[in-house]
C-alpha positions as CSV (number, residue, x, y, z in Angstrom):
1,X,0.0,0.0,0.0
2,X,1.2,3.4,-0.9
3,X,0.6,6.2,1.5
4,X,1.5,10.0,1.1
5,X,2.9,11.7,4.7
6,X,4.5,14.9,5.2
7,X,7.8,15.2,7.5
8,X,10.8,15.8,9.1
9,X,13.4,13.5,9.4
10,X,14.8,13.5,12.3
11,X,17.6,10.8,12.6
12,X,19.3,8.7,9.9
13,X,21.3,5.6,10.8
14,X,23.4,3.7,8.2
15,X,22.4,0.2,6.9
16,X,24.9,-0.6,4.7
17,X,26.5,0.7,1.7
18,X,24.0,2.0,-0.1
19,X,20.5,2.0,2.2
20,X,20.1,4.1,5.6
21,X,17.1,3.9,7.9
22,X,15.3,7.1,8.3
23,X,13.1,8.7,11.1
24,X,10.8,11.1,10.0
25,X,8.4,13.4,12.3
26,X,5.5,13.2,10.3
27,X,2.1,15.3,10.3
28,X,0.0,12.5,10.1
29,X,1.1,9.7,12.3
30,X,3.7,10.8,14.8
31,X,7.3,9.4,14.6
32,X,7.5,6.9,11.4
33,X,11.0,4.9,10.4
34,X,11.5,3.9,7.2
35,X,14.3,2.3,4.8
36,X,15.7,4.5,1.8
37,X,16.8,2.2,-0.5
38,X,20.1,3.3,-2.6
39,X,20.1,6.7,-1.0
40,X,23.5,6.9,-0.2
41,X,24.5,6.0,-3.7
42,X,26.0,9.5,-5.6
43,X,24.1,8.8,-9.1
44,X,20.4,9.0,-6.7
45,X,18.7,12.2,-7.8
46,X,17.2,12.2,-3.6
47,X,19.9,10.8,-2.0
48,X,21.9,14.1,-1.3
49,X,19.2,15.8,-0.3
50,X,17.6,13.0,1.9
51,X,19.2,14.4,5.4
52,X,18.7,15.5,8.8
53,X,16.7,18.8,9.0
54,X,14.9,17.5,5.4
55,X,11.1,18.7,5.3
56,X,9.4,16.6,2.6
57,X,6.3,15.5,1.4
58,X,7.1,11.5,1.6
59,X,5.4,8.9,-0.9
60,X,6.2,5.8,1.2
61,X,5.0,1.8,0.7
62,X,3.9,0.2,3.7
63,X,4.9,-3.3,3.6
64,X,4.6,-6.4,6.1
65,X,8.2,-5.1,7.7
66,X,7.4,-1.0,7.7
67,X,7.8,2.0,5.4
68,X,9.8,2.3,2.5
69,X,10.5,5.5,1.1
70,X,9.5,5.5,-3.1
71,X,10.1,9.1,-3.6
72,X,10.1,12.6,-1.8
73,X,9.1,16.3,-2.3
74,X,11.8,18.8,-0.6
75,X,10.3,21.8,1.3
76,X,12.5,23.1,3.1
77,X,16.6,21.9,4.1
78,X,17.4,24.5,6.7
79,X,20.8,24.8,5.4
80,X,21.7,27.9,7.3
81,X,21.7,25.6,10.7
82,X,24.9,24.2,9.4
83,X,26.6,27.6,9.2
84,X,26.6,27.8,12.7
85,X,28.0,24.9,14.8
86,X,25.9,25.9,18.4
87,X,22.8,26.3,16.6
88,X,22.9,23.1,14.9
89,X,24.2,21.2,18.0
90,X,20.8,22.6,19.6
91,X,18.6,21.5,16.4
92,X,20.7,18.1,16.9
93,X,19.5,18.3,20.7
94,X,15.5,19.2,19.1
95,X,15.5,16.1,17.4
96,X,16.7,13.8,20.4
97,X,14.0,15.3,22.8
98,X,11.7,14.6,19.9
99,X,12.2,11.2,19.8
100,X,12.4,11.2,23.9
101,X,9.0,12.0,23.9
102,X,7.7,9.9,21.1
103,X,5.0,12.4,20.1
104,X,1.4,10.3,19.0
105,X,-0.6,10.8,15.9
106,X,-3.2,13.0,18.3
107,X,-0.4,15.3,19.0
108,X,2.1,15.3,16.0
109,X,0.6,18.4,14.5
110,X,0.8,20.5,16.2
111,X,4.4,19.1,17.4
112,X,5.7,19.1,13.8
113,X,4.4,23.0,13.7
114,X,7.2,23.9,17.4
115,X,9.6,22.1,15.8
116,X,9.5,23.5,12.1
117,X,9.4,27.1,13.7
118,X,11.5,26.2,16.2
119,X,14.3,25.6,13.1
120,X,13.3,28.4,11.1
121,X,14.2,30.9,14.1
122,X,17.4,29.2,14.8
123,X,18.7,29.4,11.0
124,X,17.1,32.4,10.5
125,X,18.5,34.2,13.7
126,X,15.5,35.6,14.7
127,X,14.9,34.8,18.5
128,X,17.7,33.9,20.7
129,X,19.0,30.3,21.0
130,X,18.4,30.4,24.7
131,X,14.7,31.1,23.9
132,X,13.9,28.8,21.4
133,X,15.6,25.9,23.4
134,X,13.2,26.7,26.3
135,X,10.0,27.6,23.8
136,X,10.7,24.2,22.7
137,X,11.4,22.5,25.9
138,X,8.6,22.9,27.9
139,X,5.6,23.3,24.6
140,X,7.1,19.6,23.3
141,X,7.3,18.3,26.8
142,X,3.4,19.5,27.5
143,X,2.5,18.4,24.5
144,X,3.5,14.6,25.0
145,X,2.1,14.3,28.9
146,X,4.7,16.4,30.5
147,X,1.8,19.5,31.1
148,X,3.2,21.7,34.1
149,X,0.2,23.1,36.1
150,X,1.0,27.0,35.8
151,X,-2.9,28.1,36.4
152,X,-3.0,28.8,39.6
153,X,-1.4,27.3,43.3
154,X,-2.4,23.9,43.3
155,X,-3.6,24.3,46.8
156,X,-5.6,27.7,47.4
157,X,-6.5,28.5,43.5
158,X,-4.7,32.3,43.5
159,X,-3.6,33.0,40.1
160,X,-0.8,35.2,41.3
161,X,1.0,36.3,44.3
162,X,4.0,38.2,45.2
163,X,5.9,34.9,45.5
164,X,4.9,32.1,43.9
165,X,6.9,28.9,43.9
166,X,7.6,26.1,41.4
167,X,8.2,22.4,41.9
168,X,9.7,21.2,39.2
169,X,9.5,17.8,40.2
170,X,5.6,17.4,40.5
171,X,5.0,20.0,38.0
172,X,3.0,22.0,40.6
173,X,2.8,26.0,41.2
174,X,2.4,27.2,45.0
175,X,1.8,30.5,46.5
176,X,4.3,31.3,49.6
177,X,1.1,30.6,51.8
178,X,0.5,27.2,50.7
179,X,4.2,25.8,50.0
180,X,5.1,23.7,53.0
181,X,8.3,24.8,54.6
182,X,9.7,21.1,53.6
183,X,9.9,22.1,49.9
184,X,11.0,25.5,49.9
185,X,14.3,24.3,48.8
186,X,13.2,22.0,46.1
187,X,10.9,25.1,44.4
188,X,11.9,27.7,42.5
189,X,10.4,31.1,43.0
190,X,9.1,32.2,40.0
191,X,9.1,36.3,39.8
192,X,6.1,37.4,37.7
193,X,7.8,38.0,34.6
194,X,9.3,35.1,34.5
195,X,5.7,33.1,35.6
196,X,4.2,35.1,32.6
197,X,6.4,33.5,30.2
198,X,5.9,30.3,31.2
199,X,2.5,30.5,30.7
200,X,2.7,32.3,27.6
201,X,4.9,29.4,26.2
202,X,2.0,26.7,27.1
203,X,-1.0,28.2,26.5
204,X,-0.3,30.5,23.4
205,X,-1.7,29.4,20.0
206,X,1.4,28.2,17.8
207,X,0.9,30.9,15.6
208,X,1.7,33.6,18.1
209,X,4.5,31.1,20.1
210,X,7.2,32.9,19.1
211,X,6.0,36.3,19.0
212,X,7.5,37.6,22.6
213,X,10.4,39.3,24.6
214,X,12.3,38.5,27.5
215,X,15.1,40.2,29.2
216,X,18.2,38.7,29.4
217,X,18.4,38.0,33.4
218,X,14.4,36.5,32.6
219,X,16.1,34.4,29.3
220,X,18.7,32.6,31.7
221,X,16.6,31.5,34.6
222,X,14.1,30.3,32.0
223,X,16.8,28.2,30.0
224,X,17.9,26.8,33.3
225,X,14.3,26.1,34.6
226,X,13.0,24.3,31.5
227,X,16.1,22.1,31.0
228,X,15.8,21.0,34.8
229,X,12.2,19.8,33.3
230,X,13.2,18.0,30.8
231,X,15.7,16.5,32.5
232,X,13.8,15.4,35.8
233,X,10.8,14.5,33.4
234,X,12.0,13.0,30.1
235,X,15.6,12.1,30.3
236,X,18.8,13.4,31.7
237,X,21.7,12.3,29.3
238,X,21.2,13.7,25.7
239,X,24.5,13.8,24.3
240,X,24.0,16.6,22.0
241,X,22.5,18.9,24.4
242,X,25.6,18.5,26.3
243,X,27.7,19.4,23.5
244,X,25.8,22.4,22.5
245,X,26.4,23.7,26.1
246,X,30.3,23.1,26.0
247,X,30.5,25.4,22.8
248,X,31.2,28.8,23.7
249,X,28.0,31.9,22.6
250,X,29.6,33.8,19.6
């Protein structure tokens, strides 16, 4: 059966000589792999072009084993990520968290929508790394089960108070009143720029997700906050991530 699907791929993985395995980030069904035959052969007219960061419109046959890919449409490369060796270490570190969180059919959507614009305001420099990294933390994370509850304090309802604490661990938002003295040190106080943001990032349409400020001192504790989430929630030993922190900010 041949099937049409519109993607990302997201990891490629050598199979021999001539074939790699691909995963793509597709529209319609979530996280797909599939086997392009003779792809790494020079003479292929796709083969070049069938790399990480490739958005394509797929024509795929779904066989008794999986997917094979019969032919793609290129949309968009993103070739300026390579330009820059930080940014792509942190699109590198996108695609890992992607498939940490193995986004469903229900939810790949609107994931494949964070993670195109994601790309297009690292290559294009538009938004600082710092910011997209945590846009793209904590929106993928909620997206896939991880949802922080940022309404209110968990325990007395108040939407906002002069101090108003985080747990990162349960996901939970406290006013001072409420948070027990026994978890002060495992919160983090959240001043109300930096709660607004946070709440921005989650409950914003995608099409206004990108559209905001932050100051620098508000960018840092952010970056720091949503990493700790991703690493307490989803995993804590992405390689890539890593690497993109050991590369000093040009």
């Amino acid at each position: 059966m041949q099937v049409e699907m519109t993607g990302i791929i997201i990891n490629e993985i050598d199979l021999n000589e001539s074939d790699k395995l691909i995963k793509i980030l597709t529209c319609e069904k979530g996280i797909i792999s599939a086997i392009a035959r003779r792809s790494k052969v020079y003479r292929n007219r796709q083969g070049g072009m069938l790399q990480l960061f490739a958005y394509c419109k797929f024509t795929l046959y779904l066989g008794k084993r999986g997917y094979i890919l019969n032919d793609s449409e290129i949309k968009e490369l993103f070739f300026e990520l390579r330009s820059n060796l930080k940014s792509l270490s942190l699109a590198q570190y996108f695609c890992q968290l992607c498939i940490a969180l193995k986004p469903d059919e229900e939810t790949s959507q609107e994931f494949l929508r964070v993670f195109l614009n994601s790309l297009f305001y690292l290559s294009k420099q538009k938004m600082s790394r710092a910011l997209v990294k945590s846009i793209f933390e904590i929106r993928t994370c909620s997206l896939c089960g991880y949802m922080p509850c940022l309404e209110s304090c968990a325990k007395c309802g108040a939407y906002e108070r002069d101090n108003m604490y985080f747990l990162v661990e349960s996901g939970k938002l406290f006013c001072e009143g409420c948070l027990s003295k026994g978890k002060v040190n495992a919160s983090f106080l959240l001043s109300s720029p930096l709660l607004y943001c946070l709440r921005y990032i989650l409950y914003s349409p995608v099409v206004k997700l990108f559209k905001f400020s932050v100051s620098a001192s508000a960018e840092e504790k952010l970056s720091f906050l949503t990493e700790k989430y991703v690493r307490l929630h989803v995993s804590d030993s992405f390689k890539s991530l890593e690497f993109y922190k050991s590369i000093p900010e040009d």
